[in-house]
N, C-alpha and C positions, 0 to 999 in steps of 0.2 A: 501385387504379384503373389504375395505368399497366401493371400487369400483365397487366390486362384487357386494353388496348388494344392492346397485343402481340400476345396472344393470338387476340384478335378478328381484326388487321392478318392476324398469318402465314397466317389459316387463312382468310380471306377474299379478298385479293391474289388468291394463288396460283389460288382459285375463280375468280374474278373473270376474269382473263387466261385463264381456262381454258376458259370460257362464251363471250370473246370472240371468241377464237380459233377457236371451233366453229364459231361463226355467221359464219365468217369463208368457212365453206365456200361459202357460198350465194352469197358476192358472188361467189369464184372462180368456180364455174361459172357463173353471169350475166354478167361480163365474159366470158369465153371465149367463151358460147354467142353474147352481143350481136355480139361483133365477127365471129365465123365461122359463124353461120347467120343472124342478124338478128331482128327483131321474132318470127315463127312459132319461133323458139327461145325466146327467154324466154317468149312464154304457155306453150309447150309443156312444159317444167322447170318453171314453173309449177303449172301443173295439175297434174303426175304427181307433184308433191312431196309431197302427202302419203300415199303408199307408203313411201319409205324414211323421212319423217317418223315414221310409225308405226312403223314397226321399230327407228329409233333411241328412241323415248319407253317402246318397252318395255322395249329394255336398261338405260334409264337408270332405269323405275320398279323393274326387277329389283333393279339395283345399288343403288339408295337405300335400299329394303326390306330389304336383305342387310345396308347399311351399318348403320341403323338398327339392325335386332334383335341387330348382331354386337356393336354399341358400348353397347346397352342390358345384354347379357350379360357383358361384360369388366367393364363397371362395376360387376356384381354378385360379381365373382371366379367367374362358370361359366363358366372357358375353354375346357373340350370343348363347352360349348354354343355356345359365339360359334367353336368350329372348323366346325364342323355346320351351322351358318348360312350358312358360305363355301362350303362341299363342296356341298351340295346346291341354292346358287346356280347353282353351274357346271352343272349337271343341268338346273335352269331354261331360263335361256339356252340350252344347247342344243338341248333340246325345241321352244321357241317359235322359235326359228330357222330348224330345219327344217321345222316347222309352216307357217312365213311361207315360205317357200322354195317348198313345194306353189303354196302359196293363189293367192299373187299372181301366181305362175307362169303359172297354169289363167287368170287372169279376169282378168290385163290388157286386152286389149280392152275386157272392157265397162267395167272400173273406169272409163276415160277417159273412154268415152263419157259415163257416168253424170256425174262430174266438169266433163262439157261440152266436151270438146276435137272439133272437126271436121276433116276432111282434110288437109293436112298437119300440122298440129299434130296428132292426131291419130296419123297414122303415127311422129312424132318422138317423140310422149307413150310411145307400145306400147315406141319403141326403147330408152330410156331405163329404161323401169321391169321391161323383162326381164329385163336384166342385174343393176338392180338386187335382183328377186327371186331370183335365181339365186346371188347370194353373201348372202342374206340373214345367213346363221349368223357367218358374219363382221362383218358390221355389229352387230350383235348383241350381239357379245362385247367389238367396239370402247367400244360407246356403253354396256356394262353395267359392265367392268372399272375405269372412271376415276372412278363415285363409290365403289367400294370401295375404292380405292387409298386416294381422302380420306380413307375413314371410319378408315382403317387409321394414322390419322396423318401421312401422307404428303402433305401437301399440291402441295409440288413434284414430287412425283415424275407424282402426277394431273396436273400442271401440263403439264410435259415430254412426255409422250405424246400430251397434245392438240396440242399447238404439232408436235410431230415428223409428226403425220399432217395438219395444214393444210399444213406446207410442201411434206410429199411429194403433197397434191394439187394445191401449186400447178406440180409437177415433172410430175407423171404426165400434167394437163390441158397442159401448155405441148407435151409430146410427143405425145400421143395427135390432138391438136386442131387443135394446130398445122402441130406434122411431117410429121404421119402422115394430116391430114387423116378422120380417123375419126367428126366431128360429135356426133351424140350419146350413139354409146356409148363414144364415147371420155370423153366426160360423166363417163357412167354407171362408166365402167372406172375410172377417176383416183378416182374419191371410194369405190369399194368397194376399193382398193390403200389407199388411203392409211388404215382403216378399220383393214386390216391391220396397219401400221404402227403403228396407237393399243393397240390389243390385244396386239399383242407386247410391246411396250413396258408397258405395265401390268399384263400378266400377268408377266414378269422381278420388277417391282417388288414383285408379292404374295408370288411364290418367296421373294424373299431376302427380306422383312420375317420369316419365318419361322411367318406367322400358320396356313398347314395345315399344319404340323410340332408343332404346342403337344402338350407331351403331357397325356396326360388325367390332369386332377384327380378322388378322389372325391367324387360327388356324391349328398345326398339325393335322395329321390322327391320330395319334399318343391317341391326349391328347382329343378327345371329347369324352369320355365315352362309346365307342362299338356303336355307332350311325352311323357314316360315315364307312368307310372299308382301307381296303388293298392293292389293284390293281388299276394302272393305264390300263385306254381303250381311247384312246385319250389324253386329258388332265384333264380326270376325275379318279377318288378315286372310285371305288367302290368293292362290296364283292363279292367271289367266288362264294355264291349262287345264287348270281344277274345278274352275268354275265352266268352261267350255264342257268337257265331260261331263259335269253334275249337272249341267242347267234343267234342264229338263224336271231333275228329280230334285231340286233347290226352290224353283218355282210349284211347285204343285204339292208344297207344303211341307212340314217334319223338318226344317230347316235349319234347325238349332242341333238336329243328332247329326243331319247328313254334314254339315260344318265339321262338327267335330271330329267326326269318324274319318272323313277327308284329311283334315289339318293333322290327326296321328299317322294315316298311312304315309303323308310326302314328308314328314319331318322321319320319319321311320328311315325310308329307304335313303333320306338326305345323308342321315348318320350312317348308316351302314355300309353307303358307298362311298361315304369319306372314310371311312376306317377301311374298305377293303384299298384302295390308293394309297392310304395311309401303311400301309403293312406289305404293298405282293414287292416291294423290295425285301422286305427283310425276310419276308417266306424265299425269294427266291436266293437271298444269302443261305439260311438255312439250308432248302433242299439240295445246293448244289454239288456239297461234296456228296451227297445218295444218288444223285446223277452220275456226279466223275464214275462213283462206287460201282453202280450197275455194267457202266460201261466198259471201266479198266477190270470188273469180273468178266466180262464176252470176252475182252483180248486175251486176260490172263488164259481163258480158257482155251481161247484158241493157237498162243504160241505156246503154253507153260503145261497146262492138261489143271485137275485140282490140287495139286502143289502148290502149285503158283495160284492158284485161288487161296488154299490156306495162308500162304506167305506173305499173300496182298492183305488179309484180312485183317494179321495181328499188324502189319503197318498202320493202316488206316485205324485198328486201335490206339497207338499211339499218337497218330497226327492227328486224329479229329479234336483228341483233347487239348492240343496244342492251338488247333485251328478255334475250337474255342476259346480258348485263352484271350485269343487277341480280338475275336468277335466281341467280348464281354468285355473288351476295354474299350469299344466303338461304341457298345450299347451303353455303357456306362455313361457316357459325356453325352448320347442322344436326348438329355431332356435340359440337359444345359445347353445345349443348342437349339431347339425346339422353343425356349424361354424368351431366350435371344432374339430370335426372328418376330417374336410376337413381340417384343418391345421395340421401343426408336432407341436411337442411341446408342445401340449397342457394339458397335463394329468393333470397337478399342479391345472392350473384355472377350468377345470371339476371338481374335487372334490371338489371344492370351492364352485362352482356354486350348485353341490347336495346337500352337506350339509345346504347352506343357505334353499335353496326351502324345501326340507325334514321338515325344524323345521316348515317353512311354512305352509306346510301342515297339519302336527300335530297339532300344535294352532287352524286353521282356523277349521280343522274337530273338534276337540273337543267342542270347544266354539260353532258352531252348534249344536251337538248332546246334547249339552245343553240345549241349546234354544230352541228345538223340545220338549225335556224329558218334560220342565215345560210348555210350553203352550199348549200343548197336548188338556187338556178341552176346552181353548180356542179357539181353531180352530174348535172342532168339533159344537160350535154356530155358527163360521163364514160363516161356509159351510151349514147350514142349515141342517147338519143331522137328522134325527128321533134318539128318545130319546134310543131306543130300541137299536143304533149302539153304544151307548157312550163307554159301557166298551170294546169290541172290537175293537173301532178304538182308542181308547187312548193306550192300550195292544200293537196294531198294530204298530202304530207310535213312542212307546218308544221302542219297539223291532228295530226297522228297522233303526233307527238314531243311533242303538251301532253298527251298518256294516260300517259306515261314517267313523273310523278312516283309517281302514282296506282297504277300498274301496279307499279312498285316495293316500293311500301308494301306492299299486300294480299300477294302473292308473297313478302315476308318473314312475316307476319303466318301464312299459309295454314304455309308449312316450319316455321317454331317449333313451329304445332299439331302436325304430324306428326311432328316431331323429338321433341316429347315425351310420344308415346304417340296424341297425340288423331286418330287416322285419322277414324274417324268423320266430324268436324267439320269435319276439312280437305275431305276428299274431297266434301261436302256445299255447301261453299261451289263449290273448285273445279265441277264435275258442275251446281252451278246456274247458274252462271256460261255455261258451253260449252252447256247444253242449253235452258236456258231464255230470260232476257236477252241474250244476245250475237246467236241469233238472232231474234228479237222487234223489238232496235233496227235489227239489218242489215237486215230486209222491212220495216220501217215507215219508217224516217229518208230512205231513197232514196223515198219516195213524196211528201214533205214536202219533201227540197232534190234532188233528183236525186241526180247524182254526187258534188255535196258532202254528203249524206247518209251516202254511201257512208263518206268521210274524219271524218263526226263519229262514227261508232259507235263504235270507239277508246276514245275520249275518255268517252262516255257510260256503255261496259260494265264500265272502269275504274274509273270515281269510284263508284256502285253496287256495284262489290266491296269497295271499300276500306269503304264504309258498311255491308257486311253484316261487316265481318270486326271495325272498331268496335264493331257493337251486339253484336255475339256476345262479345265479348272484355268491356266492360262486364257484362254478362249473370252472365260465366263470375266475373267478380271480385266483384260483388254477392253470388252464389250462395257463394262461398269466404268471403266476408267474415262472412254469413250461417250458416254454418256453424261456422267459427271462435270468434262469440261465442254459437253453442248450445251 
């Protein structure tokens, strides 16, 4: 057991400060934008957040998906398989990169609009999220590389790159913002540098781990995962649909290129599409509080005016890094679980491993939502609010920190599934969560308390997670148990 907790700690810690530290960004450019544009900057960052939001939640569902299926295949000794998972991650990420790079390029304006921003906010929002789209590929690679680093056993090293690129955005924003007086795209500039800095740093760390250098084991047809195929055509493996489609051009000669050119595209897209399964839960853990965000900005805007947008914003500064906290203690045990599922045997040390992380989590969320409840007035000098926000944003912020135990649990509960095979289930809870309930309670709850409606939805979309992720998990052990004694 103590071995466990080791185990558990190293690989958890490391997540934990890593996640914190992320979300560390958002206070930097809040303090920066608070004190040198004032109030029409923070909605404004506000608003436009979830653009780069979304581009960092794809890297990370890239990188979780890569991590997962790399660390599902090591555990089964198919090492060229778990190379091939990393190789054609890096393909991933880049495509969606420059993808994102177009998209939000073309349709910043309306995005804001549509998001709700008006006239100076507005203008500030466009500024902000250009530049942002314009190094999209770099963010990208930032927020994609640090949970592969983990899954690679590296917990520190993931650690080190995250913290290397908050301090260089609290260096880039202190020049850009300050120095240079450059307002919001010096914003913008500071957190796509520092972005840079996470990525370089994490990609050194995969070089030397030596993990796309492995050399290739032989492998049956058998045992690579539905990747390769069936039927020999020469002295090649390939699938009946492969062979249907090429026959033509298989028979009438050059048979040995069109093999091989075939046998790379379907093992291509085999890996790609298991790392996108493997990841749109944890992309849609990620995006979802840039969802809530968007959405609790329309209400703010429509019962509170941009006060209450500004009031919302420096909250969600402090709880995202919170909500991180406990994300990165879920991510942390995700490739100890991941391990698990690929071996026999293992049930005894999974439950070992839940239960430590579980109390984990409870401690760490409490004692937070502690630490929120009382410096509450605190913060709201920090941030330079108008006096006129105090009792709402102090309301706000101790509503919204009692969601923290809640949110914690489900968010481990949700990564286990994923971590051990069950996308499905994960992605099912998350997706009803973000689509269904979250907004349901945000347009009903403000019609019943106003603005303190606003601050219980939190609270309400959390504890309905954790109950759907309860009954599912009973469900899922009944069903085992059930089976067991057939």
């Amino acid at each position: 057991m103590k071995n466990t907790k080791k185990e558990v700690l190293r690989n958890c810690i490391p997540a934990m400060v890593c996640m914190v530290i992320s979300g560390l960004n958002t206070i930097i450019d809040g303090l920066f934008i608070g004190r040198n544009i004032g109030e029409d900057g923070l909605a404004a960052i506000n608003i436009a957040w979830p653009v780069p939001a979304f581009i960092l939640a794809s890297g990370i569902g890239i990188g979780v998906g890569c991590g997962i299926n790399y660390v599902s295949a090591l555990g089964k000794k198919h090492e060229k398989e778990a190379k091939e998972f990393l190789k054609n991650a890096f393909v991933f990420l880049a495509c969606a990169g420059i993808l994102y790079s177009v998209f939000f390029e073309m349709t910043a304006p309306y995005l804001m609009k549509i998001l709700g921003a008006e006239g100076k906010v507005h203008t500030l929002a466009v500024q902000y999220t250009r530049i942002i789209a314009a190094a999209a590929l770099l963010q990208i690679f930032g927020a994609g590389l640090v949970p592969i680093v983990r899954n690679l056993n590296m917990p520190i090293q993931a650690m080190a790159a995250t913290i290397s690129g908050v301090c260089s955005n609290f260096v880039f924003n202190t020049i850009f913002i300050f120095v240079l007086q450059m307002g919001m795209r010096g914003a913008a500039l500071g957190t796509v540098l520092s972005q840079v800095v996470t990525s370089v740093i994490a990609g050194v760390s995969i070089k030397k781990s030596g993990a796309l250098s492995r050399e290739d084991v032989e492998e049956k047809a058998e045992n690579t995962g539905g990747l390769s195929c069936y039927k020999k055509v020469g002295n090649k493996i390939l699938s009946d649909k492969f062979i249907e489609e090429k026959s033509e051009k298989i028979y009438s000669g050059n048979i040995e290129k069109i093999i091989k050119e075939g046998c790379e595209e379907e093992k291509r897209s085999g890996y790609i599409k298991k790392i996108f399964l493997g990841g749109i839960a944890s992309f849609g853990i990620s995006l979802l509080p840039t969802w809530v965000l968007a959405l609790t900005n329309y209400q703010c805007l429509s019962y509170g005016g941009s006060r209450t947008v500004a009031c919302y914003a420096v909250i969600s500064y402090l709880v995202y890094p919170a909500q991180n906290m406990l994300t990165g203690i879920a991510d942390g045990v995700q490739p100890l679980f991941s391990m698990c599922a690929a071996k026999e045997n293992t049930e005894k040390k999974e439950k070992q491993i839940k239960g430590v992380v579980t109390r984990l989590v409870v401690l760490v969320s409490i004692l937070v939502m502690l630490l929120l409840f009382a410096a509450a007035p605190v913060f709201h000098k920090v941030f330079s609010l108008s006096s006129e926000n105090y009792e709402s944003f102090v309301q706000g912020l101790r509503i919204t920190a009692i969601s923290l135990l809640f949110y914690g649990l489900n968010r481990l509960s949700i990564t286990i599934m994923n971590g051990k095979g069950q996308h499905q289930e994960a992605s099912i809870i998350i997706y009803g969560e973000a689509i269904i309930y979250t907004p349901f309670f945000l347009f009903v709850l403000p019609k019943l308390f106003l603005v303190t409606g606003i601050w219980i939805e939190p609270v309400a979309a959390a504890v309905l997670t954790e109950a759907v992720c309860v009954i599912g998990q009973l469900r899922k052990s009944e069903k085992y148990e059930y089976t067991k004694a057939g």
